[in-house]
C-alpha positions as CSV (number, residue, x, y, z in Angstrom):
1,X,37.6,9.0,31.5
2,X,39.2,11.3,29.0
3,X,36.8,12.4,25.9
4,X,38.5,14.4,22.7
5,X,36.7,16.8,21.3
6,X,34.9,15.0,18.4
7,X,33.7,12.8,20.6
8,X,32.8,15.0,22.9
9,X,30.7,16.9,20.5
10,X,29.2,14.1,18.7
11,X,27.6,12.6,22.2
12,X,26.4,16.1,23.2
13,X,24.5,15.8,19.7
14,X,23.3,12.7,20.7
15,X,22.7,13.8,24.1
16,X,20.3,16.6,23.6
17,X,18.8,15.2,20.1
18,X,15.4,15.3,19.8
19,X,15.2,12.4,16.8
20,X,17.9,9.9,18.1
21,X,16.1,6.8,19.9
22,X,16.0,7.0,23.3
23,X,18.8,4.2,24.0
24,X,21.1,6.2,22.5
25,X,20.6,9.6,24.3
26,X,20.7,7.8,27.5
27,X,24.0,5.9,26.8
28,X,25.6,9.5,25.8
29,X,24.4,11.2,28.8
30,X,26.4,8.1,31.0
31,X,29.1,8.5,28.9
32,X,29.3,12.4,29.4
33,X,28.6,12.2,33.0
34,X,31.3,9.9,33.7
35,X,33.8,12.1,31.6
36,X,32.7,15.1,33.7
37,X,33.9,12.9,36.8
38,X,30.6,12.1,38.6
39,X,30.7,9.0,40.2
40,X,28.5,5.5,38.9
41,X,25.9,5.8,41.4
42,X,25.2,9.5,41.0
43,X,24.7,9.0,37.1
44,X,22.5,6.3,38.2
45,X,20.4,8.9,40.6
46,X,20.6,11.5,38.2
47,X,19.4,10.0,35.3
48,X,17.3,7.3,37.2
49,X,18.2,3.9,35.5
50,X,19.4,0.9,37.7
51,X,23.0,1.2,38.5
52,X,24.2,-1.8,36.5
53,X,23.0,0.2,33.5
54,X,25.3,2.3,34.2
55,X,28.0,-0.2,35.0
56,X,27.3,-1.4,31.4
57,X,27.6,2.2,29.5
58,X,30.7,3.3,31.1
59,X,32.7,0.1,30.9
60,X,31.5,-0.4,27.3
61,X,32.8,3.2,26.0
62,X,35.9,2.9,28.4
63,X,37.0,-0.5,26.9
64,X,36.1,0.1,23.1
65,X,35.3,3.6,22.7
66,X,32.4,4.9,20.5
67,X,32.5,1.3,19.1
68,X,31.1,-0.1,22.7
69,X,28.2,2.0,22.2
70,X,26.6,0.7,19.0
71,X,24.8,-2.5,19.6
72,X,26.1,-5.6,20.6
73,X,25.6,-8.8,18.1
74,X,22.5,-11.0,19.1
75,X,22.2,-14.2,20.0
76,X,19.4,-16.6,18.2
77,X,19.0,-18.7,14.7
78,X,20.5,-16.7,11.7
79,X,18.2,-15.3,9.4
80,X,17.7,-17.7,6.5
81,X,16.5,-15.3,4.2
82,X,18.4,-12.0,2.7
83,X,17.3,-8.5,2.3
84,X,16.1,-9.1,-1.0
85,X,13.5,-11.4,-0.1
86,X,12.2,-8.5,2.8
87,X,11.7,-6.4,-0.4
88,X,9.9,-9.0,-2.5
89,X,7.3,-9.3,0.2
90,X,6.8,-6.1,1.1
91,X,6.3,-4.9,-2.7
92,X,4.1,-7.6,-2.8
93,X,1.5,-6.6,0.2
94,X,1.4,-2.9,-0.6
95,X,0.9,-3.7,-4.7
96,X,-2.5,-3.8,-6.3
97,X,-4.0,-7.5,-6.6
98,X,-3.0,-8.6,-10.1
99,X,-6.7,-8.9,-10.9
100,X,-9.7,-7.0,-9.7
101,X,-12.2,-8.8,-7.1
102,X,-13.7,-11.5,-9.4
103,X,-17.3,-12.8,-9.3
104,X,-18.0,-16.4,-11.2
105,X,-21.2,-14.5,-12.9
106,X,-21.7,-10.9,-12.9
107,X,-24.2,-9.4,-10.3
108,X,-27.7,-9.0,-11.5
109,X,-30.7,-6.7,-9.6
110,X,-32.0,-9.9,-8.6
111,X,-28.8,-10.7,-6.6
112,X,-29.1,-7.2,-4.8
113,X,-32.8,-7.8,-4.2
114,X,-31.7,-11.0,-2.4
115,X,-29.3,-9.8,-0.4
116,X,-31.4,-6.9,0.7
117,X,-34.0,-9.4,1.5
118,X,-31.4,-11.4,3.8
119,X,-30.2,-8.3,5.6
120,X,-34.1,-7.6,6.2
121,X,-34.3,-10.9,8.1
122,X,-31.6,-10.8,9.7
123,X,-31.0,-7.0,11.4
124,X,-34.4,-6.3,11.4
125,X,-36.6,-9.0,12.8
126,X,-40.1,-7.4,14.1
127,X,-42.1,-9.2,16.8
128,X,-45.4,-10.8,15.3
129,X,-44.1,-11.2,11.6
130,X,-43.8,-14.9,10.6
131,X,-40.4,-15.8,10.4
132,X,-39.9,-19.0,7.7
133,X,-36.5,-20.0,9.1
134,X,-38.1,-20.6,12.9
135,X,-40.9,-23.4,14.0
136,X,-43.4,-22.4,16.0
137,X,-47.0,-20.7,14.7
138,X,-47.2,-18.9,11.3
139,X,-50.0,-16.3,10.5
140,X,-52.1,-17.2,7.4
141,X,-51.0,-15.6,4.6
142,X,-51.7,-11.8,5.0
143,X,-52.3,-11.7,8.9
144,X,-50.5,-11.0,11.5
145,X,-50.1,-12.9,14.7
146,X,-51.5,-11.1,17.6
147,X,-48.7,-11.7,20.2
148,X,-44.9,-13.2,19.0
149,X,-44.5,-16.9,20.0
């Protein structure tokens, strides 16, 4: 296989790039290793991917060129929406709320002494101390039971 010089230079970017994805550095290091003359299956040892990668790489580049290396159309339903919409939506998700969290009524100390109360009951249950939500025996008011139920 026979490379000109752009493309020779352009692949050895690729091929030591840092940034490019992966794919792509591999795909230029076929291609260059098939230009230097090594044969299929040493690329394939040398760079340890499945022969038929390989096979794919080289045949790709030979038949179209730098064209065979860009990615192939998919298969699959075609997308039913445009770019535009993508945009819309993700404006949308990383934009403020259009109104701040509303309450029906404002929150009043009472509220907060409530809600303390619940969290009380419920992270903090202590053995002996009548619980109103559970059957079983109650202390009278002001006493403690001796043992929990």
């Amino acid at each position: 296989m026979e490379l000109d010089e752009t493309a020779r230079g352009r692949l050895i970017r690729t091929a030591v790039s840092l940034k490019e994805q992966v794919r792509a550095v591999l795909m230029a290091r076929i291609v260059l290793a098939a230009a230097d003359g090594l044969s299929i299956g040493a690329i394939a040892r040398e760079l340890a991917v499945h022969v038929n990668t390989v096979r794919k790489w080289h045949g790709r580049f030979a038949a179209q060129g730098p064209e065979g290396l860009k990615d192939a159309s998919r298969s699959g339903r075609p997308k039913t929406h445009g770019p535009q919409v993508a945009l819309t939506i993700a404006a949308t998700a990383i934009s403020a709320p259009p109104h701040p969290r509303t309450r029906k009524r404002p929150v009043t100390p009472d509220d907060r002494r409530k809600g303390r109360q619940r969290r009380f009951r419920r992270y903090l249950r202590l053995p002996g101390w009548p619980d109103p939500g559970r059957p079983g025996p109650q202390a009278a008011p002001g006493t403690r039971l001796a043992h929990p139920p």
